[in-house]
Structure formats: C-alpha cells, structure tokens
N, C-alpha and C positions, 0 to 999 in steps of 0.2 A: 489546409487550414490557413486564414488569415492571419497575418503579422500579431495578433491582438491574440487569437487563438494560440497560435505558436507562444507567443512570450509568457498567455497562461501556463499552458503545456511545460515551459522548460522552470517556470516556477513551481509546480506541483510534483515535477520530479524531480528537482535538483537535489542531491544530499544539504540541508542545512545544515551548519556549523553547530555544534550542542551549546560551545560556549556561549557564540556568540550574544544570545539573548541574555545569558544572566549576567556576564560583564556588561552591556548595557544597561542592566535595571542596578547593578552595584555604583555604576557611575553617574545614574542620578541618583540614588541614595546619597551619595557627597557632596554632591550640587543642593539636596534640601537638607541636608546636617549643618550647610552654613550660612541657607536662605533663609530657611523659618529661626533661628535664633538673632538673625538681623533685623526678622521681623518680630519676632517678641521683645527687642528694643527698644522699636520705634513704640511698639505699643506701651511700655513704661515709661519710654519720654513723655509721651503722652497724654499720661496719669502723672508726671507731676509738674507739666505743662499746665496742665487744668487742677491741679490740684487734687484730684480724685483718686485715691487708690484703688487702682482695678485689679480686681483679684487677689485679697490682700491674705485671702485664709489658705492661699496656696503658697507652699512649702516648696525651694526649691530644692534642698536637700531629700525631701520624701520624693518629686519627681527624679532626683537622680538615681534613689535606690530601686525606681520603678521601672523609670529605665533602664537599670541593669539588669534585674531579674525579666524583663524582656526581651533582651540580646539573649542571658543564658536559656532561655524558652525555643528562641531563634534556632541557635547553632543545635540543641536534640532534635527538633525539628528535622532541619536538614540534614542529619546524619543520619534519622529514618527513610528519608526522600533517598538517600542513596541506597541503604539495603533495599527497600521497595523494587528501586531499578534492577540493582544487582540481580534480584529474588526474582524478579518478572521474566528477565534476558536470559539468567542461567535455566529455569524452567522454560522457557519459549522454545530456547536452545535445543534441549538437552530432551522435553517430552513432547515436542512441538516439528517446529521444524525451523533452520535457522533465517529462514526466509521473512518470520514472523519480526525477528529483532529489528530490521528498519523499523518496521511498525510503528515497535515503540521508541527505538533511538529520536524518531521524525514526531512523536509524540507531542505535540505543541501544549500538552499540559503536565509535562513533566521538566518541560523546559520552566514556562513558569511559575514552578510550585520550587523548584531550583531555586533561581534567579531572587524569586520576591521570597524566600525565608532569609536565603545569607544577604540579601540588599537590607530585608528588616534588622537581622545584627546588626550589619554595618552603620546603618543611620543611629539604632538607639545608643549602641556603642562609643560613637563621635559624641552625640548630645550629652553622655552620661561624663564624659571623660571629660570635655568641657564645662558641665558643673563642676565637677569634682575638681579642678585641678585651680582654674581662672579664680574659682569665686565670684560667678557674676552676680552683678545689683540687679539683676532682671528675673522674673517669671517665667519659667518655660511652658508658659499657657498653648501657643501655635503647637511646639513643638512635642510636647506629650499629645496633645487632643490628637493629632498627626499619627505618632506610635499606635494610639489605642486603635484606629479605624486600619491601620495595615494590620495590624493583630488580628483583626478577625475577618481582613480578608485574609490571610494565613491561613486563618481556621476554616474558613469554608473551602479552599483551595486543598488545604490536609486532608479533606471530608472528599472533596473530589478524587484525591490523588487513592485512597483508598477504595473508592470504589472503580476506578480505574484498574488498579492493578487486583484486585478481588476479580474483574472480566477478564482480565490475560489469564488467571489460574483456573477460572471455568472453562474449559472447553469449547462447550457450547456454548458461549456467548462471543470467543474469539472467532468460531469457525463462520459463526453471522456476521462480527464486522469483516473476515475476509469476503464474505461471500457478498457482502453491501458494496466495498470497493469492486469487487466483479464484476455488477451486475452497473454502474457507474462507469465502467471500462467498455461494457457493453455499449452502454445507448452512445458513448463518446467516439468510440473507433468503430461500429456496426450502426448507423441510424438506420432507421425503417426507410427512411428515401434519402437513399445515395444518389444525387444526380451525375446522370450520365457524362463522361466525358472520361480525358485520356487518366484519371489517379482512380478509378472504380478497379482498375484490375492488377493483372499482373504478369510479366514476363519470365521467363526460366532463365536463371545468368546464366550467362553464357553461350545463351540462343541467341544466332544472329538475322538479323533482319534481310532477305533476299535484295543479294546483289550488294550488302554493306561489306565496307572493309573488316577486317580484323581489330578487333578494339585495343586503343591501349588500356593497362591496367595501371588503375592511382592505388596502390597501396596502404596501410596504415605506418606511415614512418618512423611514430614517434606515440609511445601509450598517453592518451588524455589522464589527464588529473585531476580527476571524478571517478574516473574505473573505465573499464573495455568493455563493456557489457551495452548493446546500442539497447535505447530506452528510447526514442522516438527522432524522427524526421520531420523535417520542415518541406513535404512534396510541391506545393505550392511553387515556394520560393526556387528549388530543383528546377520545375518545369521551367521559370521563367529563365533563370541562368541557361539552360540546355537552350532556348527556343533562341535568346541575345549572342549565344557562342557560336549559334549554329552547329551543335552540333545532337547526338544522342547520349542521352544517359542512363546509364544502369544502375540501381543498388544492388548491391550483392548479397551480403549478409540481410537476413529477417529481426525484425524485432526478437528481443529476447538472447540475441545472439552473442558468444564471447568472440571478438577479433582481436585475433594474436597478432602481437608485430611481424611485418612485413606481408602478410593475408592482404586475399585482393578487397577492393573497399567501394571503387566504383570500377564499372567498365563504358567508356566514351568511346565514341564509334564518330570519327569526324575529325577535324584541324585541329590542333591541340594548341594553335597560338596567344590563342585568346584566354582558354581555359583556365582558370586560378583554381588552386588546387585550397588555399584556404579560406574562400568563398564556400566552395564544397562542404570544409569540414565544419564551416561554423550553421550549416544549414541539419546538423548530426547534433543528436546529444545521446552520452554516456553516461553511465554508472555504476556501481557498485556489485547490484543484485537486482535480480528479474524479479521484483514484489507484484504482488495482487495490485500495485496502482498504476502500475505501465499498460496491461494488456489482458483481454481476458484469457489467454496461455499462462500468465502469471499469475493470475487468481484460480486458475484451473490446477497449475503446477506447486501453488504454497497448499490448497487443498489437499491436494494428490499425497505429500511430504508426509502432510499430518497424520493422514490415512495408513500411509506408509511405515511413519513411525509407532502406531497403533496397532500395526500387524508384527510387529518388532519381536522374537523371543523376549527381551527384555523386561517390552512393557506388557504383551498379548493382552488387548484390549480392543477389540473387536468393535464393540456398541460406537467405543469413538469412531472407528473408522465409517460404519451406517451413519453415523451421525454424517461426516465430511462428504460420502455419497449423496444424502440428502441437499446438499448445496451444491455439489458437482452437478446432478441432475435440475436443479432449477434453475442451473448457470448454461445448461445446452439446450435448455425449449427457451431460455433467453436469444442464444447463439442462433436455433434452427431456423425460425422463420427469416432471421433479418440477412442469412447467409442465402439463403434462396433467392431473394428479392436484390442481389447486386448487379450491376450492370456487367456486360465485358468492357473492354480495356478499346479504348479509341487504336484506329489504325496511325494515328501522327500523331502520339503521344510521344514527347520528345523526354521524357523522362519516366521509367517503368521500377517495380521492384516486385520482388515477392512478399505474397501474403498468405496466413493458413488456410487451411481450406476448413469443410465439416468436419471430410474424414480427419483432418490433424487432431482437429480438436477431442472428437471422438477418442483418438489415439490419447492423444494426453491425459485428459480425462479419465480413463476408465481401467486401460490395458495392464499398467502395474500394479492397479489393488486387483484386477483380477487373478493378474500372475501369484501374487504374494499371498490373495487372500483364497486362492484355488484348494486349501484345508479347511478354511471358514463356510459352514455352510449356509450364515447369518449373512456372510459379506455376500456371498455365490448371488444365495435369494433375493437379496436388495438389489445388485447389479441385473440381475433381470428383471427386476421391476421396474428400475431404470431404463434399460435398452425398449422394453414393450413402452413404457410412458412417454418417452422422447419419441417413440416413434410415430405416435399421435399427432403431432405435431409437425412432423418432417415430411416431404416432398417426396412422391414416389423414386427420385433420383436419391435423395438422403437417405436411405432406410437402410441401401447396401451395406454400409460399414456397421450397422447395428445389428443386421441379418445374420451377416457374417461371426462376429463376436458370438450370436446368442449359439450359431451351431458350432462355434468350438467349444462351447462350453457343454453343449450338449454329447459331443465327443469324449470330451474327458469325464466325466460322468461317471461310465461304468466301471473306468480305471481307474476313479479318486474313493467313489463307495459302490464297496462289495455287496452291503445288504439292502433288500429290497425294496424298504421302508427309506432308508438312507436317500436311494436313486427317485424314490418320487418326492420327496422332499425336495430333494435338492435340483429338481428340475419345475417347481412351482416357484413363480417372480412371487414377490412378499414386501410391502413397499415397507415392513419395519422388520424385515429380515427373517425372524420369527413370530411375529404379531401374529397368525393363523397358521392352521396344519396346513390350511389348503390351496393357500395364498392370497394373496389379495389381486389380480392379472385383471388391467382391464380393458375390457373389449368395446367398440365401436357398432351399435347398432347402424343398420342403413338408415340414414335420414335421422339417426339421433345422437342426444348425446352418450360418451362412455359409460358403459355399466362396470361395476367391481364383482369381476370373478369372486 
C-alpha cells in the first residue's frame, strides 16, 4: 500500500481516545459561553445606539430559568448515554462476544451523543450563572436562540443513540454490521486483481533462501502502547527499506497475531550495519484486539465467538449461531474466488511474510461451531449447506478442505445419532438448518445454473 493508503490504514485501526472528542466539544462550549454573550452586547449597544429597543419582550430572567431547566435536561440525558453504553458493552460482553466491545468503544456516535449532551450543560450552565449572578443590562437573544438549536440536535442524536444500541441488543442486526465490516476487509486486503510482483505471496519464517546465511533475529524489545496484537504492515515501505539496506527481510508473526516480549518480529538475512531497527517498527501497527476491521480472520473470528457463545450451556441458543453461519458463509464465497486469483511471490522480493491461506480460513471459519455444535443438528445441517454452497464457487484445488470437513462429519454421524430418522436428517445440508425434512443441497447442472435439492 501507498504512503496515503498506509496512513489511512493506521487511522481506521488505531484505538481512539473515548475522551478525547467530548473534552474537545466541552472546550468550545466555554469558548461560546463567553462569545455569544459578548455578542448579545454588541447587539444592545446597538439598540441604544440607534435608539431602538430590539427585543424588548424578551425577559432575561425567564431566559435564565430556561437555561437552567436546559442544563438539568442535559446532565439525565447524559446519564442515560452512559447506562446505554454500560448496557450495550456488558451484553456484547457477556451474550456476544468481547471482540464486539471495540465496536462500540470506536463508536463515533456514542462519542458524540457524550461529548454534545455534557458540552450542552456546560454552555447553558455558564449563560444561566452569568444571568443570575452579574445582572446583566443585555438580552441573551444569540445565546438562548444557540441553547434552543443544540437542544434538538441532542434530541435527534438521543433518537440516534437509541436506535444504535437497540442493533447491539438485536443479534441479527450486529452479526450484519460484523459481517459488512468483513466483507470491506475483503475487497481491502483480497482485491480481485492483485498485481503481480514480490507482496502477492508468501514465504515460511524461518525458510531460508539457497545459499543465504543464517538470519539475525530483531525481537520485540519493548510492548507498544496500543497493545501486542499486529493489526497491519506497511509492505510497501519494508520492501523499500530491505531493497536501500541491501539486505532480506522477513515478517514473522501474521496478522492477527499476539507478540510476546522478546518473540522473534523480523528475520534479515544480510549486513546488519545499515539496518534500523526502529524504521522497522514504525512500518508495524499494533493493538488491542483482533476486530472484524483488521482482517477477514477477524470478522470470521468475532463471527465464530458469537456462534460459539450461542452454543454456550448457558445461553443454548442455536438459531443465533445459523444465523452467524449465514454470514460466515457469505464471508467465504467473498474469500473463495479472490484467493484463487492471487499471484505467487516474486523470486527477488526482498521483503516476504505470511499470509492465510483458504484452507485457514476454512479453519477459522467453520471448525469450532462444528466441534461445539456436533449435538446441534440445526447447526450440523446448516454447516453442510455451507460447505456444499462454498463449494460452488471454489476451485477444483479449494474444495479439499471442504470435502474433507463434510466426510468427518459424515463419520460422526452414526456415533452422534442412534436412530435412523436422526442419521438421515442430520446428513441433509439445510441452508436454514431446519427449514425442510429434506434439505435444501444444491446441485450444479452441466452447463447450468444450481438447482435446490
């Protein structure tokens, strides 16, 4: 990716400060607490400059009181704004999965429906206190007209914030915004034409190139202060560094990855005199947690959670985990065609790393709700209708790993149900797990499109 790319890239993942925007919008709240009543001065100088009393049926004692019962309107407001978050993050949490809490922590309208409730106290707050206290000979005409129009953007912002956290507590309306950042992770890190050259592929750390020395290893010295969790690379800027030092460079760790201190970080193959080690690191970004907007392993993996927590003794709620299958599967005929279509890895690429493959994904994707939901014979049925639907779409080389998955499943079978009825059940794909006795499987005519079993 380009410089411009990159610097998008490390702005869309960076953790945001939560505070940081509402103390911002509280500090121009006091910046217009003492501009517009400077300007409701000039406007009564004015008026009797010219003689004219402008706005003479306006009460400055009734705008104070109005001002106040504004601020009190203000501060329940934002006391709502925080159970809301509480209520969203502790259910995310707790019937979700905790992958989903960035989500809303990085929520950019939770930040300001924050920010501009306690900025509205604070501004009406200052105005009212300054009536009441000064006694001024002026109108607070600027400065109510002002209150009244943040008032209801408040109120459309409240309206917002409610049907915001109303889609965290539906299910299925969260597993669609993970499965939208997905399938955005998709065309971002997977395009349909990857042009060829040496960042298409990938090298095995620790494979050495015939006839190269032993590489040194650069370590992780010191834990970043964002978190250990690698959340994207600048390859680009790698190669170039690698190509100017002359020498080879490795990434070690993959997207997604925790690097512990002192774990290897790169491996250079080549003069080490040149090499800056914190060139390196600044070409790396870190964070927190592996979200659905890093990579599609991370919208496969916050899916997967959900699904997971759904097959939970706990909650035993199955429907939601078909439901998280349903986007897991539209998240791998996203994946399938554009993984076929990748170039190999240039022979003098002077900077290589790992990347997943199908089968990873496949893995991620599928293999723990199958494990978990191996009692479920809603979950079983949907998981093969997933493996036969993807594999519509996949490459005579792709199919392996789905092949393979549909005959373990077929194995376990007669040793999960005894009764007969059971085993042919539970060996019909069912794209709504139970939607038909007989399944819904669909097949490929020659020379046509799929028909539904």
């Amino acid at each position: 990716m380009g410089a411009w790319r990159w610097y998008r890239t490390r702005r869309r993942l960076r953790t945001h400060r939560i505070w940081r925007l509402p103390v911002g919008l509280l500090v121009v709240s006091l910046f217009l607490s003492w501009l517009l009543p400077l300007l409701d001065r000039e406007v009564t100088r004015f008026g009797h400059d010219t003689g004219e009393h402008l706005f003479a049926k306006i009460d400055a004692g009734s705008m104070a009181t109005l001002l106040g019962s504004v601020a009190g309107g203000m501060v329940t407001l934002a006391g709502l704004v925080f159970t809301a978050l509480t209520l969203a993050m502790q259910f995310g949490a707790g019937q979700l999965s905790v992958r989903v809490v960035p989500l809303l922590q990085q929520d950019p309208l939770m930040r300001w429906a924050t920010g501009t409730f306690m900025a509205t106290f604070v501004y009406t707050l200052m105005i009212s206190v300054r009536l009441a206290v000064h006694e001024e000979d002026y109108r607070p005409v600027l400065s109510t007209l002002f209150a009244v129009v943040i008032s209801m953007v408040c109120a459309v912002l409240f309206f917002a914030l409610v049907a915001r956290v109303s889609g965290v507590l539906n299910s299925g309306a969260l597993l669609r915004t993970v499965a939208l950042e997905g399938r955005r992770t998709v065309a971002r890190t997977h395009p349909y034409r990857t042009p060829a050259g040496p960042h298409g592929a990938v090298a095995v750390p620790g494979a050495k190139a015939p006839g190269a020395a032993e590489p040194t290893v650069l370590c992780l010295d010191r834990p970043p202060r964002s978190g250990q969790i690698l959340l994207a690379f600048h390859a680009e800027r790698l190669e170039k560094l690698a190509r100017a030092w002359g020498v080879r460079i490795e990434l070690v760790p993959v997207v997604g990855d925790f690097v512990a201190l002192q774990a290897p970080l790169f491996l250079v193959r080549g003069p080490m005199d040149r090499v800056r080690r914190p060139a390196l690191l600044r070409c790396l970004l870190f964070g927190e947690t592996h979200s659905s907007t890093v990579d599609p392993a991370g919208a496969l993996r916050t899916l997967v959670d959900i699904a997971l927590k759904a097959l939970s003794p706990a909650v035993n709620d199955p429907g939601r985990a078909v439901q998280a299958v349903d986007h897991i599967e539209d998240l791998l005929t996203e994946l399938a065609p554009r993984l076929a279509a990748v170039p190999g890895a240039g022979e003098g690429a002077a900077f290589s790393h790992r990347t997943r493959s199908w089968a990873d994904y496949v893995c991620i994707g599928t293999d723990e709700i199958r494990h978990f939901g191996a009692t479920s014979m809603q979950v079983q049925r949907r998981l093969r209708a997933l493996y036969t639907t993807v594999a519509l779409v996949c490459t005579p080389e792709q199919t392996a790993p789905l092949t393979a998955r549909l005959a373990t499943m077929d194995a376990e079978v007669d040793g999960q149900w005894p009764q007969e009825l059971d085993r042919y059940l539970a060996h019909r794909p069912d794209s709504q797990g139970l939607g038909r006795e007989d399944g819904s499987e669909l097949r490929v005519k020659p020379g046509g499109p799929p028909d539904a079993g």
